[in-house]
ZASEBA-787242 format. One line per 5 residues: their letters; for each residue z, x, y of C-alpha. Coordinates in Angstrom, 2 decimals, m for minus. Layout:
BEGIN
A) Z X Y; ...
# end
This chain:
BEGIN
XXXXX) 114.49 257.97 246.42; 112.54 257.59 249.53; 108.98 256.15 248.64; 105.99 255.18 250.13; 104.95 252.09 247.82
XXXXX) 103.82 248.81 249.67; 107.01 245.58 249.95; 104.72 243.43 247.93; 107.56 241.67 246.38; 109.69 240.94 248.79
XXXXX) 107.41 240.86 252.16; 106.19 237.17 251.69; 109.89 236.33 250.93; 111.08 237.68 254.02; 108.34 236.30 256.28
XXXXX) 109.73 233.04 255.52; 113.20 233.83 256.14; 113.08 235.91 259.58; 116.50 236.37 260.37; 117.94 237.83 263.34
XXXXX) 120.75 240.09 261.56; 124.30 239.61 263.62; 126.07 242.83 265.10; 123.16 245.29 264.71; 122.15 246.03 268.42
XXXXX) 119.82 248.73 269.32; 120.44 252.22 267.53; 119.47 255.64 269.06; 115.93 257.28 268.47; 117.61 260.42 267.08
XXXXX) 116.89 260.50 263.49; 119.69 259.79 261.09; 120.15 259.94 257.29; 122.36 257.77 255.14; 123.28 258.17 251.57
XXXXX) 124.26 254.96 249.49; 125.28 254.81 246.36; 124.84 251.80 244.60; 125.38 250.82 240.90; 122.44 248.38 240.01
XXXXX) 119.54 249.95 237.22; 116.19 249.56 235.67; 114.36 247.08 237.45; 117.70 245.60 239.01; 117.55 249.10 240.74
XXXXX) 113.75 248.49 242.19; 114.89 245.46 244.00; 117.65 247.21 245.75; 114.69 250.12 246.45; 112.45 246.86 247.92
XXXXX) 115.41 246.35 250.51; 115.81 250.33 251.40; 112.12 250.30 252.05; 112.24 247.00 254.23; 115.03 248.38 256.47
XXXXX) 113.44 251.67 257.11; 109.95 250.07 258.12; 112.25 247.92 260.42; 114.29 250.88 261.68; 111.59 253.84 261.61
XXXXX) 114.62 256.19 263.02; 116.95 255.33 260.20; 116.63 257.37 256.46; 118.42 255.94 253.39; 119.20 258.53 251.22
XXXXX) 119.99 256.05 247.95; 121.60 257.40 244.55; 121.79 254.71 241.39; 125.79 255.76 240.27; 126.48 254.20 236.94
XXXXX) 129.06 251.68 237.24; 131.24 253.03 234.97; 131.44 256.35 236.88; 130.92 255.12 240.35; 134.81 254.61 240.92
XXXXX) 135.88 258.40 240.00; 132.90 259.25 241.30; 133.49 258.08 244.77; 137.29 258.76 244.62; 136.38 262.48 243.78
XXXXX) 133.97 262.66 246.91; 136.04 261.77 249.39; 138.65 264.21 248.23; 135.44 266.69 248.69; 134.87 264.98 251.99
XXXXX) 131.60 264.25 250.89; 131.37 260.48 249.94; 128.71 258.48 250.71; 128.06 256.72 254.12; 128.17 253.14 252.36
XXXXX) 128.92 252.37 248.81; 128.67 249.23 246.79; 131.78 248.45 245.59; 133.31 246.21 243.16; 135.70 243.71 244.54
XXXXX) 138.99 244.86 243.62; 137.71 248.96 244.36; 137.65 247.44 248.30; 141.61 246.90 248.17; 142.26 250.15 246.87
XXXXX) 140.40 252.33 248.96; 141.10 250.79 252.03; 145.09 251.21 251.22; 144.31 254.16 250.75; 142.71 254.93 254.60
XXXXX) 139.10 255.57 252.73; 137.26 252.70 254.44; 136.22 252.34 257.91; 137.73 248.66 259.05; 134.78 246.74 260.32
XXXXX) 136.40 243.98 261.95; 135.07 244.09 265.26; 131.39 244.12 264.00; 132.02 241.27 262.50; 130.58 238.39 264.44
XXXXX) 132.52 234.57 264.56; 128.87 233.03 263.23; 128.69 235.94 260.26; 132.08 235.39 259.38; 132.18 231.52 259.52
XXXXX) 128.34 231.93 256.84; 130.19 233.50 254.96; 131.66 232.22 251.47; 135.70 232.01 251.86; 136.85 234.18 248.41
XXXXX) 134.14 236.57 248.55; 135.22 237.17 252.35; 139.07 237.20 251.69; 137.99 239.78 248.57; 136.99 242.32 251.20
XXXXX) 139.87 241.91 253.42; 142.71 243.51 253.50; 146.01 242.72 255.72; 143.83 241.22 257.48; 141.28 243.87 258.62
XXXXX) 137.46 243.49 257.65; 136.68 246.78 255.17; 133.31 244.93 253.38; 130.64 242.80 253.88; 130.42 240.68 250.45
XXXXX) 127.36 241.57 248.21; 127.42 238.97 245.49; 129.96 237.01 243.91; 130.22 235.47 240.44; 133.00 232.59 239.17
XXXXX) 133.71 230.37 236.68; 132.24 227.23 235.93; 132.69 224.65 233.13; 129.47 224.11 231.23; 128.85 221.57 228.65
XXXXX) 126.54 220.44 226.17; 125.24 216.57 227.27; 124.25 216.02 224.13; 127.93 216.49 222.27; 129.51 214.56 225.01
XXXXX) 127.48 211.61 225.11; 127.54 211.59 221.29; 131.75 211.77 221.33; 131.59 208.74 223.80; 132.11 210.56 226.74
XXXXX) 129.97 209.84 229.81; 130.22 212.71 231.96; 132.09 215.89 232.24; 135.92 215.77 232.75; 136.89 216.51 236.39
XXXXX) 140.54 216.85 235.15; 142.69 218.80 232.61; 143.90 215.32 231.29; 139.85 213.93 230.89; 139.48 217.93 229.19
XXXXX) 142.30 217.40 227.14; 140.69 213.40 226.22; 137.34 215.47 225.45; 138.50 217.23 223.41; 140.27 215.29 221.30
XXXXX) 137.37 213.60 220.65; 134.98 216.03 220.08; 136.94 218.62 218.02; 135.80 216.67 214.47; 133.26 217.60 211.46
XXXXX) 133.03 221.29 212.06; 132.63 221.09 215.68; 134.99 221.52 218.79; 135.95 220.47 221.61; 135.62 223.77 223.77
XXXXX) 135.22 227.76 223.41; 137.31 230.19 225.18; 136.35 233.66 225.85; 139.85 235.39 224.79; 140.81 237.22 227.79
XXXXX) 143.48 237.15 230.48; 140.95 237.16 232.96; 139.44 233.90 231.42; 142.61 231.91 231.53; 143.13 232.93 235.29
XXXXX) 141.87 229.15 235.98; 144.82 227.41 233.88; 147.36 229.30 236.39; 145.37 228.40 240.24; 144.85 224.79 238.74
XXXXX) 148.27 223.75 238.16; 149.43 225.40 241.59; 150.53 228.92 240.59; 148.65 232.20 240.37; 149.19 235.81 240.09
XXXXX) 150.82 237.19 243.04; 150.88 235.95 246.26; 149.92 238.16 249.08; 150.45 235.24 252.13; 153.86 237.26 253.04
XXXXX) 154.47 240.47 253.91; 155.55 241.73 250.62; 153.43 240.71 247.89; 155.23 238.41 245.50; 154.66 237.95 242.07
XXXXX) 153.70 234.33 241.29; 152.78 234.48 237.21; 156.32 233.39 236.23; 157.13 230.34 238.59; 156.73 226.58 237.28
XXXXX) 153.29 225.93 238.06; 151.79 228.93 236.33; 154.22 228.06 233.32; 152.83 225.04 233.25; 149.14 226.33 233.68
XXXXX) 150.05 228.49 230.26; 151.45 225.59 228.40; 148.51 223.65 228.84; 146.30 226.46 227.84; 147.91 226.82 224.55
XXXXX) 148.24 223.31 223.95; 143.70 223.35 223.82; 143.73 226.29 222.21; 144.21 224.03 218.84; 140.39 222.59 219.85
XXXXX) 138.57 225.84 220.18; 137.66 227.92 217.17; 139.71 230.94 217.31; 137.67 233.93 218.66; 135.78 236.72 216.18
XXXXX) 136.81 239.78 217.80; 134.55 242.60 217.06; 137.08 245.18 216.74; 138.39 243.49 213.66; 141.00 240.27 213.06
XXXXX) 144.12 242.42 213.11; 143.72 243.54 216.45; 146.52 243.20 218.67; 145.22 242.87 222.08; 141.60 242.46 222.32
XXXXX) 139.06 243.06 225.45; 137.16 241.30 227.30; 134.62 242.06 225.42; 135.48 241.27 221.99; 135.92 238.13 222.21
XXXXX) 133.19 236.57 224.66; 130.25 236.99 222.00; 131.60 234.74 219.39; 132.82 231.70 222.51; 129.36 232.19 224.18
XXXXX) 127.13 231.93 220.96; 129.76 229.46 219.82; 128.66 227.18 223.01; 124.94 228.33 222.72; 124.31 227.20 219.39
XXXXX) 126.27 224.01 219.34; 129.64 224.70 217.35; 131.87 223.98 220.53; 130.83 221.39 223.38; 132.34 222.78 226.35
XXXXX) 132.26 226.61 227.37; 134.26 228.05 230.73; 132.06 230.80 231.51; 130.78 232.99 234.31; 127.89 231.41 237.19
XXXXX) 125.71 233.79 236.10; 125.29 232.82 232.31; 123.74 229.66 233.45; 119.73 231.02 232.42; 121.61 232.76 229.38
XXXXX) 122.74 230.29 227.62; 119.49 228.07 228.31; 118.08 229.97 225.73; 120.49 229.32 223.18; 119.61 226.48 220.39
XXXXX) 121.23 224.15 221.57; 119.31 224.00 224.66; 116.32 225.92 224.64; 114.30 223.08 223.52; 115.50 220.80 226.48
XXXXX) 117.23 222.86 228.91; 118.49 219.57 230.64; 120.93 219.28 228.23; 123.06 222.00 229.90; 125.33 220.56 232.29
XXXXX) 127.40 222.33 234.83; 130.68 221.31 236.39; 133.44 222.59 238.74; 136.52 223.50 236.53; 138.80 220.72 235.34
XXXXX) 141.67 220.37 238.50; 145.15 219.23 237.98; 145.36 215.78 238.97; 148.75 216.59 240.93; 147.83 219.82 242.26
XXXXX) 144.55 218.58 243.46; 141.36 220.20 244.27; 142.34 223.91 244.46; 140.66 227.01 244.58; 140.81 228.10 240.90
XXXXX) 137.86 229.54 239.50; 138.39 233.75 240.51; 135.56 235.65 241.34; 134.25 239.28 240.33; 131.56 241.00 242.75
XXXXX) 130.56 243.52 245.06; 130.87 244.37 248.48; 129.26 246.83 251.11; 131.77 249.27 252.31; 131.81 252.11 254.98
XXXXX) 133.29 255.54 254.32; 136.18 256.38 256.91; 135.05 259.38 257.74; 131.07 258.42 258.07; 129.04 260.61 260.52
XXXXX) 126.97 257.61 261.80; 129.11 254.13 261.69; 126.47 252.20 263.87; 123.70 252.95 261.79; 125.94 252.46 258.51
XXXXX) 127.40 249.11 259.89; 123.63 248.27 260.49; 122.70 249.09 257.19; 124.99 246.73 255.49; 124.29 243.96 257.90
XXXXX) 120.87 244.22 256.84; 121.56 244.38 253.02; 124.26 241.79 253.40; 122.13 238.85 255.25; 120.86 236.19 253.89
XXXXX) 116.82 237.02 253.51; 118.56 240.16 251.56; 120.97 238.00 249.50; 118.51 235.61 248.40; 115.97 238.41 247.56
XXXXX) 118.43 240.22 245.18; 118.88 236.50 243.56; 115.28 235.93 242.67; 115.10 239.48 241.70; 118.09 240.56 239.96
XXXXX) 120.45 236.70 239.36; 123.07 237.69 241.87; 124.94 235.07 243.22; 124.98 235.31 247.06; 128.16 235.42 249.12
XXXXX) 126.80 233.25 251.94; 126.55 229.48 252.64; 123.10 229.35 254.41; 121.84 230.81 250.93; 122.77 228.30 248.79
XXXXX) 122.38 225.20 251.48; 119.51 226.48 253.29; 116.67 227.88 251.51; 116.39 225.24 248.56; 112.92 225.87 247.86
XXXXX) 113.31 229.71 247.14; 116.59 229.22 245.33; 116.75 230.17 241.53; 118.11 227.65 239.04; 121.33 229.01 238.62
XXXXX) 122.18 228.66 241.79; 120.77 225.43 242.36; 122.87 224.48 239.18; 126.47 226.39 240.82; 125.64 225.75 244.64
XXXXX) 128.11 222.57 244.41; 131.37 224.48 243.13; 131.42 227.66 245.43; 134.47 226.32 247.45; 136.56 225.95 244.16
XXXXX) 135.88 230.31 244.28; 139.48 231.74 244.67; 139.81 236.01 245.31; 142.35 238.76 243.58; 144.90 239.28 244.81
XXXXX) 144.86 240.93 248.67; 146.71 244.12 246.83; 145.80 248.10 246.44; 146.39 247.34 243.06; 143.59 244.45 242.41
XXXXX) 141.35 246.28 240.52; 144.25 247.46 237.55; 145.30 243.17 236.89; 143.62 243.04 234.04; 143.65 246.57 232.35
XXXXX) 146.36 247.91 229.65; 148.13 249.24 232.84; 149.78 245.73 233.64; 150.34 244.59 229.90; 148.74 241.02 230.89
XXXXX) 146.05 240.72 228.19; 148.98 242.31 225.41; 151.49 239.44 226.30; 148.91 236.65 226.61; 147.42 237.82 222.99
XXXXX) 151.11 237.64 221.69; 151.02 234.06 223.48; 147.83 233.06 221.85; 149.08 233.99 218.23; 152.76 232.48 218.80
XXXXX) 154.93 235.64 219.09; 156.58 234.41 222.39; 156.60 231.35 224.25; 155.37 230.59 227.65; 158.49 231.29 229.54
XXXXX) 158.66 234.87 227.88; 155.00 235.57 228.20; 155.36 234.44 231.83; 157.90 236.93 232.59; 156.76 239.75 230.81
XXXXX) 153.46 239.87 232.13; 155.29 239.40 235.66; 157.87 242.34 235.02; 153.97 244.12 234.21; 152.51 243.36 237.61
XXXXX) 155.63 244.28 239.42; 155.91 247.32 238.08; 152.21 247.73 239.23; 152.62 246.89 242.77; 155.42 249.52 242.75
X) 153.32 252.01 241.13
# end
């Protein structure tokens, strides 16, 4: 993939943001080829090229040998290479891939490489996402959440000033604005997008703080997280899944086109929906012709829990094969596409959200609108579950999306829903 093509892009950029890159000492003069897999394509892809380039002008003794894996793929992919004992020096890997192969002895632990600064610049979830018991396997590429966005507009028309803080202002909201055709909210129709309703009220999925993991879905805080969740439900228009109304337990995908365009044209006021769709839904009707009218807020908080980490995050992290030939150069490598002049240029290029604090407080004047628009909630970011197990939460393995369907269309109560999906989990952390 090598190439010889000038850093136009990303050159100016960089001048401006000179950073001295923590951990990455002198390397040797032999010459020494890396290969990388990463999972980004089409012009996404020529970004992540701009950065190869950049470190091997900096490091003339250093090749990257970069492959473009598709996503779907790059799991088995990887999984099948190091059974080969030919996996790649550094892989970017999805968040909940970092648990799994590190259980599994296929990361090298990069603790010690870790400097106090980088780990304090860090974002907290997106740094707890590539940990595991407690060892360092990933430096955090990007990191998206959930945020509440609303339509100004609806809200100041229903009498409400600005956008509820709490589940009780939500739950006042939308009351008032579910009326005439309209509603109050959208929801996207997936487990995954009602994670929030469980970290709000003080519960969660499992809890890893111990030295067992312990499943947490079924105690009386994430009860209580479901009830509420239900209880709205009756002021969001129910979702058009694509894969037809008898469906039993939709994916994520089914249901998020009808909630976005729902919230994008105007049929629902408030939409709980990932950082990243900020620019997205600008273009929709209802805000294309004054993109002001999109407001952004943290998600609601329980006023007894308090202000709790409760928006979970999905992302990518750098990670080091165990077994890696060259661990200096590799460690260097991710240093370099992990820093902050890196982070930022993958924003402006490609809309990732960075993973570190100096990003999103330091460089204002190069920052894209999204994440001048998300910068304030990052510290409401909570990560998966610290299990091997992380990346299967959400997939027909644990049964969670099944029960919570059966929830949503009043099969089973809370209290049943809660348990079954916990008997689900447990049977996954066993597995």
């Amino acid at each position: 993939m090598r190439t010889k093509r000038s850093l136009f892009s990303l050159g100016g950029l960089v001048a401006v943001l000179t950073l001295l890159l923590a951990g990455c000492g002198a390397t040797t003069s032999t010459p020494v080829t890396l290969t990388f897999w990463y999972t980004e394509s089409g012009s996404q892809a020529a970004a992540v090229k701009d950065l190869i380039i950049k470190f091997e002008q900096q490091n003339p003794s250093i090749t990257i040998n970069g492959r473009q894996v598709a996503n779907t793929q790059a799991h088995d992919l990887y999984l099948t290479a190091v059974k080969q004992s030919k996996a790649p020096d550094v892989l970017s890997a999805e968040i909940g891939w970092s648990n799994e192969f590190a259980a599994a002895g296929d990361l090298y632990d990069i603790t010690s490489s870790v400097s106090s600064t980088g780990k304090s610049d860090y974002l907290a979830a997106p740094l707890a996402a590539a940990t595991y018991k407690g060892k360092i396997y990933g430096l955090p590429q990007d990191a998206d959440f959930l945020v509440l966005y609303y339509n100004k507009a609806m809200l100041t028309a229903g009498g409400i000033a600005t956008a509820p803080t709490t589940w009780d202002q939500f739950d006042a909201a939308n009351k008032a604005l579910t009326k005439n055709g309209k509603y109050g909210w959208a929801w996207q129709g997936s487990a995954y997008d009602m994670q929030q309703f469980l970290y709000s009220f003080g519960g969660g999925l499992i809890n890893t703080s111990g030295a067992t993991p312990q499943v947490i879905v079924n105690n009386a805080n994430s009860i209580k997280g479901l009830t509420f969740f239900k209880q709205e439900l009756i002021y969001a228009p129910k979702p058009d899944y694509s894969s037809g109304a008898t469906v039993t337990a939709p994916g994520y995908s089914d249901a998020k086109t009808s909630a976005f365009s729902g919230f994008a044209s105007g049929t629902a006021a408030m939409f709980m929906g990932n950082a990243s769709d900020y620019t997205t839904l600008q273009a929709g009707s209802a805000f294309s012709a004054d993109k002001s009218n999109l407001g952004v807020a943290a998600i609601p908080m329980d006023a007894l829990t308090g202000n709790v980490a409760r928006s979970p995050i999905s992302g990518r992290d750098y990670v080091l094969y165990k077994n890696t030939a060259h661990p200096v150069e590799a460690n260097q490598f991710i240093q370099f596409m992990s820093s902050a002049s890196s982070q930022l240029y993958l924003a402006t290029k490609n809309g990732e959200l960075p993973t570190r604090t100096s990003v999103y407080q330091g460089f204002q004047t190069q920052a894209t609108p999204t994440m001048n628009a998300v910068a304030a909630f990052t510290g409401t970011q909570v990560a998966p579950p610290s299990v091997k197990q992380s990346s299967l939460l959400f997939t027909t393995t644990s049964g969670f999306d099944a029960n919570l369907q059966k929830y949503v269309a009043s099969q089973q109560d809370a209290a049943v829903t809660a348990q079954n999906i916990a008997a689900g989990l447990q049977s996954l952390l066993q597995s």
